[in-house]
Backbone as CSV, one residue per row, in Angstrom:
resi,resn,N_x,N_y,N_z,CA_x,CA_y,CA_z,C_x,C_y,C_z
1,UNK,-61.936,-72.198,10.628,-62.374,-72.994,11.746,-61.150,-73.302,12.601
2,UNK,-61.218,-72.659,13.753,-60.157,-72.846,14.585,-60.340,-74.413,15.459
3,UNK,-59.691,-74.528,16.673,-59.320,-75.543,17.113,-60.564,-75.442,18.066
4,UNK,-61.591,-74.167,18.430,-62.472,-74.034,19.152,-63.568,-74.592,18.677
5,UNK,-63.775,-74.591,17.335,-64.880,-75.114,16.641,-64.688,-77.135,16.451
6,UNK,-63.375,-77.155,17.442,-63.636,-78.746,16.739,-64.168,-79.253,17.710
7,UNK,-65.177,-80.519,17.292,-66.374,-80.905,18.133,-65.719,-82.434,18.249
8,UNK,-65.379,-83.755,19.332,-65.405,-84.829,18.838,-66.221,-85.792,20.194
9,UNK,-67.057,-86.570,19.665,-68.391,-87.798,20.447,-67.132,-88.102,21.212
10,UNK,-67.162,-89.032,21.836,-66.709,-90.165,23.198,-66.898,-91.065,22.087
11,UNK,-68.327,-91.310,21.183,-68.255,-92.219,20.528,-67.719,-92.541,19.277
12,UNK,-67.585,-91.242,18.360,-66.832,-91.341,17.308,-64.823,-91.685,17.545
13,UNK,-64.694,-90.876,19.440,-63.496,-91.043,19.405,-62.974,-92.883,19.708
14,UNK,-63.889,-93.373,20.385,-63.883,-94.953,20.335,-64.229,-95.930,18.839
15,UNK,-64.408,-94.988,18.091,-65.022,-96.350,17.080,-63.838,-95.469,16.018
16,UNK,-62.872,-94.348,16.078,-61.900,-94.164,15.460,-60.656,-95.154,15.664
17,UNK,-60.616,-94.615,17.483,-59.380,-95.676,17.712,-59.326,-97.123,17.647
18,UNK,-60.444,-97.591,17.821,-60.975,-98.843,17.699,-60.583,-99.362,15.665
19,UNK,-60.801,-98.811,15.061,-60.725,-98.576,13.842,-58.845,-99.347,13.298
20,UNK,-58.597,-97.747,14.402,-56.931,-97.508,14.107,-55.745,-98.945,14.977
21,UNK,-56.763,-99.225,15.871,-56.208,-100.525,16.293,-56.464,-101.942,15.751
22,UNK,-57.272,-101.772,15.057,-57.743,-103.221,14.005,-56.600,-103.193,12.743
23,UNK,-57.344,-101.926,12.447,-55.797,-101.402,11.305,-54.160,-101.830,11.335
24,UNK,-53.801,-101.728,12.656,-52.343,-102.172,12.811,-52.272,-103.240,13.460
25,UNK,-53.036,-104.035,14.012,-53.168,-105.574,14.282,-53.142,-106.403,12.873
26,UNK,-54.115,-105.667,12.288,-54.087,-106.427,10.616,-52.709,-106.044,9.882
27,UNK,-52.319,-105.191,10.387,-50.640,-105.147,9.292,-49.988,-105.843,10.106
28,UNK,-49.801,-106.087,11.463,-48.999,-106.662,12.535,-48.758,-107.733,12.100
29,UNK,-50.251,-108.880,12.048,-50.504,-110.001,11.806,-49.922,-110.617,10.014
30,UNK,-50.153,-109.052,9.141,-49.227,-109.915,7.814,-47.749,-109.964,8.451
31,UNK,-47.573,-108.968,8.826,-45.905,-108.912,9.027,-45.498,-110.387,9.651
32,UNK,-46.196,-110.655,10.677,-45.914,-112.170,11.682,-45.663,-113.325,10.571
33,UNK,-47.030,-112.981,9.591,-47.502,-114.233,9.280,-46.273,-114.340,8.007
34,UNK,-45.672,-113.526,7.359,-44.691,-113.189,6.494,-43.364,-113.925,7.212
35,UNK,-43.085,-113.287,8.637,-42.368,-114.266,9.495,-41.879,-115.560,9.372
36,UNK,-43.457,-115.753,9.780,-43.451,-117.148,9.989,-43.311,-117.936,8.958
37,UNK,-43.933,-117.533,7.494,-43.852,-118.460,6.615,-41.880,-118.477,6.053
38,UNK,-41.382,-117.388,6.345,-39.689,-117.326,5.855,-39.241,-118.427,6.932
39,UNK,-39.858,-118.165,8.493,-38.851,-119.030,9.370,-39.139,-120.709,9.206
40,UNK,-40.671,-120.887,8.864,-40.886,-122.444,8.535,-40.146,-122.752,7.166
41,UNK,-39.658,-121.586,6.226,-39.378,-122.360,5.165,-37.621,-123.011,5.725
42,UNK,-37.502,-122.730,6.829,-36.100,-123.110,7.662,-36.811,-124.759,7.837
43,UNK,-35.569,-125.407,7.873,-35.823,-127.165,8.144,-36.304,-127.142,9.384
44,UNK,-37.443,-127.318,9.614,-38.199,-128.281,11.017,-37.459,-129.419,11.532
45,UNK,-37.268,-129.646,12.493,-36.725,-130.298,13.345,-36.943,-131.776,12.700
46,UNK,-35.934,-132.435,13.026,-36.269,-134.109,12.864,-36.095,-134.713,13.500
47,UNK,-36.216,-136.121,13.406,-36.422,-136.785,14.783,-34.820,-137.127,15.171
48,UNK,-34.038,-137.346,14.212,-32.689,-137.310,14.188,-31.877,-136.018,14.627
49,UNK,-32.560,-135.057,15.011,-32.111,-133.659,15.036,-32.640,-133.642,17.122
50,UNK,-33.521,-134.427,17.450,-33.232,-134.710,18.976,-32.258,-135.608,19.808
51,UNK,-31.970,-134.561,20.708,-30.700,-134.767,21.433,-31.285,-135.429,22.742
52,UNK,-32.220,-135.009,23.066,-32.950,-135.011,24.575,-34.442,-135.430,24.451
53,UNK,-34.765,-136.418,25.464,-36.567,-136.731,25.190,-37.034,-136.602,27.054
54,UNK,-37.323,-135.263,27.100,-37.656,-135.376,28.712,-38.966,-135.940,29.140
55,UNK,-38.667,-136.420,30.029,-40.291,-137.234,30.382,-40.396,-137.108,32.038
56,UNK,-41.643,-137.783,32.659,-42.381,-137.541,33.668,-42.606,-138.685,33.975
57,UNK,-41.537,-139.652,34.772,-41.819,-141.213,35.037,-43.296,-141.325,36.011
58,UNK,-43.789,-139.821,36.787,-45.194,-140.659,37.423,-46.393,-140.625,36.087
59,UNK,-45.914,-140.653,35.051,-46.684,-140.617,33.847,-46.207,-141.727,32.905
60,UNK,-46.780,-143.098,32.876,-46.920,-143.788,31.815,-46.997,-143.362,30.549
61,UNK,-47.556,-142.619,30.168,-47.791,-141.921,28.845,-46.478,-141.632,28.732
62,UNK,-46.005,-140.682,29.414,-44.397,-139.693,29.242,-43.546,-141.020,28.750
63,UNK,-43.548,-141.754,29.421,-42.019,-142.776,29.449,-42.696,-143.614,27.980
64,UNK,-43.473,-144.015,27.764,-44.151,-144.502,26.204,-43.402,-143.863,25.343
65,UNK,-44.195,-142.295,25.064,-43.352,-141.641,24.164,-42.141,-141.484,24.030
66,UNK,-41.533,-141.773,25.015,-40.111,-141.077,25.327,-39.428,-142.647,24.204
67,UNK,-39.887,-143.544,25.330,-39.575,-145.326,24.071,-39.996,-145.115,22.973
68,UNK,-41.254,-144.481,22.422,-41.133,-144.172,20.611,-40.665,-143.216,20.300
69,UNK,-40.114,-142.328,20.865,-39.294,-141.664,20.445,-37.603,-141.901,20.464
70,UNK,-37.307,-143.047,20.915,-35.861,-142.664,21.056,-35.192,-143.164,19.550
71,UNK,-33.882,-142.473,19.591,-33.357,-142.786,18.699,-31.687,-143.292,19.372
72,UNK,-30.959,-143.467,18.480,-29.892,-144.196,18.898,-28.777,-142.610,19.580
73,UNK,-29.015,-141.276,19.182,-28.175,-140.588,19.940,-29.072,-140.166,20.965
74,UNK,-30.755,-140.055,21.581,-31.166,-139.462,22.054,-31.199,-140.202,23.363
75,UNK,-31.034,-139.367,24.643,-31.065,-139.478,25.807,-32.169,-138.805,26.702
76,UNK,-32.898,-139.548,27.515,-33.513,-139.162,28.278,-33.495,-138.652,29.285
77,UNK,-33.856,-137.584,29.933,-33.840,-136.908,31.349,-35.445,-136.614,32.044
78,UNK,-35.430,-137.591,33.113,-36.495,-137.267,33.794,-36.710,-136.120,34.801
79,UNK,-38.021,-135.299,34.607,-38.005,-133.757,35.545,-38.322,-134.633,36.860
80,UNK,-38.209,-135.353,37.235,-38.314,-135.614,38.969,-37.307,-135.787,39.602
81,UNK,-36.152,-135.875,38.429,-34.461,-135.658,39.271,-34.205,-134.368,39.348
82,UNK,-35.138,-133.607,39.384,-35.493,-132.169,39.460,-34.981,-131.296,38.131
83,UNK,-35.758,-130.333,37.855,-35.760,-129.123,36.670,-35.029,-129.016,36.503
84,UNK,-34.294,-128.366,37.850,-33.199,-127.075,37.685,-32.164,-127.940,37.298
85,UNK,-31.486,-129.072,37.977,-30.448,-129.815,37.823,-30.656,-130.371,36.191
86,UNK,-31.591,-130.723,35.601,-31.957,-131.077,33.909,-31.524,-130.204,33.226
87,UNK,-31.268,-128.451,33.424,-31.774,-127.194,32.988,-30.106,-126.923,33.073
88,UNK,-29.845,-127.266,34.224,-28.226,-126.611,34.409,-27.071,-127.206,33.911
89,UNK,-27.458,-128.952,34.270,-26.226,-129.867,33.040,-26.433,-130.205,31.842
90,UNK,-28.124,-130.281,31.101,-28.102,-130.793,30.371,-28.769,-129.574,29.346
91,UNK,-29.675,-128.980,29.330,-30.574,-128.367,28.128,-29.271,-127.230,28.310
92,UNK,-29.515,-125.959,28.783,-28.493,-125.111,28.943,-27.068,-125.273,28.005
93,UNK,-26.156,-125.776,28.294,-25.008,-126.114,27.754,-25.884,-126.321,25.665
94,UNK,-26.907,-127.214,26.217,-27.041,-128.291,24.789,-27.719,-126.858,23.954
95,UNK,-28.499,-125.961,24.525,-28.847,-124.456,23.587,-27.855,-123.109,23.475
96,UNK,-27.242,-123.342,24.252,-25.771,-122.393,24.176,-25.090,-122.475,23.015
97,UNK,-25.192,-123.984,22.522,-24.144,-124.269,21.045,-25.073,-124.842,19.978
98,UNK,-26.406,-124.460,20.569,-27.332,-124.799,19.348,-27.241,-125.555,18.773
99,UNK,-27.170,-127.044,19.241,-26.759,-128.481,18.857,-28.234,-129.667,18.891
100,UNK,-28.878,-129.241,19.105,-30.139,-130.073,18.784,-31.273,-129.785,19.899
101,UNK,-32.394,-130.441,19.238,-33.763,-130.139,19.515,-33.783,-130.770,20.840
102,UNK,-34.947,-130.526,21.842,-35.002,-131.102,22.846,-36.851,-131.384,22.932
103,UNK,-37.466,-132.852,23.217,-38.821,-133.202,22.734,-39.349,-133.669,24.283
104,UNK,-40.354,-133.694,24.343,-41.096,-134.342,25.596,-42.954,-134.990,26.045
105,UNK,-43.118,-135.381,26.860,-44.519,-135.289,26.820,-44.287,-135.436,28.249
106,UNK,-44.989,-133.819,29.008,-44.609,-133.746,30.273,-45.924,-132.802,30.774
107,UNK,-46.034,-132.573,31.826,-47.050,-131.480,32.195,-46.937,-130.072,31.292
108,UNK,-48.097,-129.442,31.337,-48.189,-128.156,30.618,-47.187,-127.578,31.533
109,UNK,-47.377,-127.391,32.635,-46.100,-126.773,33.655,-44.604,-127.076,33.931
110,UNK,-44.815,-127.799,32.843,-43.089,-128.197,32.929,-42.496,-127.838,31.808
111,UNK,-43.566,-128.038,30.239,-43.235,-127.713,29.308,-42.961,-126.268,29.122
112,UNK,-44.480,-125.486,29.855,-43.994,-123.919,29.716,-42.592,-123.863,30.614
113,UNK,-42.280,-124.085,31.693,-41.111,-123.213,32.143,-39.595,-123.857,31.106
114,UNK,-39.590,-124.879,30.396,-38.480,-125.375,29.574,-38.995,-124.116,28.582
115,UNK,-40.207,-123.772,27.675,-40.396,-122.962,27.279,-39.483,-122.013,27.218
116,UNK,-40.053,-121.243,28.080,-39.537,-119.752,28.905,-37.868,-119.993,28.502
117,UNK,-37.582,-120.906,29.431,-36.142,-121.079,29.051,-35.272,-121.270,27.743
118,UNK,-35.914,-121.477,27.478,-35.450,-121.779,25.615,-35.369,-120.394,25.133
119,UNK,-36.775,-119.775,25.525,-36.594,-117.987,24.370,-35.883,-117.523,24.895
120,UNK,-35.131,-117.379,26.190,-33.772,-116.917,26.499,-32.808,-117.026,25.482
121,UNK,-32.788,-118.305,24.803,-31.665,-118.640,23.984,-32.006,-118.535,22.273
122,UNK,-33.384,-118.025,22.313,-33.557,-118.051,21.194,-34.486,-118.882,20.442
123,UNK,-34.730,-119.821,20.891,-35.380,-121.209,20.806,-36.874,-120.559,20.691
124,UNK,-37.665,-122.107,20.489,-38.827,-121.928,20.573,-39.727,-123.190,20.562
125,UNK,-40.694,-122.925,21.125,-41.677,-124.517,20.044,-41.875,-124.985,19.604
126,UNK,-41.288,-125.942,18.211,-41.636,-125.662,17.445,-43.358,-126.888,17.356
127,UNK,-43.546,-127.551,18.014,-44.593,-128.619,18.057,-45.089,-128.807,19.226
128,UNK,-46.235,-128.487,19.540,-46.861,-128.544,20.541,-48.511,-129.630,20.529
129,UNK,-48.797,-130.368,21.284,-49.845,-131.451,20.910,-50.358,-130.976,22.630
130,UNK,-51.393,-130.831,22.545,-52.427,-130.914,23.439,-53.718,-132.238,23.186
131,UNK,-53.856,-132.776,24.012,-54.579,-133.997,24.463,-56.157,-133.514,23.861
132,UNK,-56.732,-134.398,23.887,-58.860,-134.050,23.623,-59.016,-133.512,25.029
133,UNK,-58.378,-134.065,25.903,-58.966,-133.914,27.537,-58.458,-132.622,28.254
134,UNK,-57.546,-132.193,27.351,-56.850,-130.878,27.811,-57.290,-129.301,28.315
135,UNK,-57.950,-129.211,29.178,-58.514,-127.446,29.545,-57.482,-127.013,29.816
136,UNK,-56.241,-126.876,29.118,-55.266,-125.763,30.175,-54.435,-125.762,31.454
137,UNK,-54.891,-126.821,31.845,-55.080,-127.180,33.343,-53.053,-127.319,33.445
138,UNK,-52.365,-126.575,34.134,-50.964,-126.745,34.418,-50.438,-128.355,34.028
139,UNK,-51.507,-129.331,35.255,-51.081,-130.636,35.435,-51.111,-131.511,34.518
140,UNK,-51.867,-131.187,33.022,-52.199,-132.120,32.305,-51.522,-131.983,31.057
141,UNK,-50.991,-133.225,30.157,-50.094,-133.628,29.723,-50.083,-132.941,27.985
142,UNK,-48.838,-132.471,27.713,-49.107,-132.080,26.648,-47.305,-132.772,25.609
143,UNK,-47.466,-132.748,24.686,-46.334,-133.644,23.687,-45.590,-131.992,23.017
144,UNK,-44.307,-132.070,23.033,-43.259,-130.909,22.567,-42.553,-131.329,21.689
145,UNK,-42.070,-130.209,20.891,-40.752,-130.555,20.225,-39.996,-128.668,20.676
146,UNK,-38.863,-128.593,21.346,-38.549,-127.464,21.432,-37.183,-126.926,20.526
147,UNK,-36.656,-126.356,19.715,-35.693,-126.189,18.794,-35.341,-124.946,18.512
């Protein structure tokens, strides 16, 4: 049987690859999850291990947490003295030498772009709290720990 005799559906060729992509999502997903359980067995952040508590003074909530959260080395930086200037003297330098966690309760849109900025350096999320009231929505408030 040559290569002339081979016959293959549209549908057998979709419910193969379909098959072959479940297949390596499911090994993907041990591999991650193997990951993840080596990198959590790494010390999680503590509250003593934050350097920085950024907050959102037109948000009551933000500046709350930021007061139960402080500790005697942690300093606050508000994003309305703008991002970039927070980003350029203070987080930046403080993930360059990998010297402590940085925590907040700020817009989803503020948290993702500190985000973003962090996996530059390596960093990551490690705690993320979304509200009951939360759809996603950029503007609405979510609680971090980034490390």
């Amino acid at each position: 049987m040559g290569i002339e005799g081979f016959r293959i559906s549209r549908r057998s060729l979709l419910i193969t690859t379909g098959n072959a992509a479940a297949l390596a999502a499911v090994g993907h997903l041990s591999l991650f999850s193997a990951a993840a359980a080596t990198s959590s067995s790494a010390r999680e952040p503590s509250l003593s291990d934050i350097r920085y508590i950024v907050t959102d003074s037109r948000y009551a909530q933000s500046l709350a947490h930021a007061k139960a959260l402080a500790a005697p080395d942690g300093k606050t930086l508000d994003v309305t003295d703008g991002l970039t200037r927070l980003w350029q003297v203070h987080l930046q330098p403080l993930w360059q030498q990998r010297e402590g966690a940085v925590a907040g309760l700020t817009t989803r849109a503020v948290w993702q772009c500190l985000a973003e900025q962090a996996r530059s350096h390596a960093l990551r999320t490690r705690v993320l709290t979304q509200f009951a009231d939360n759809n996603g929505h950029p503007d609405n408030l979510v609680s971090w720990i980034i490390a």
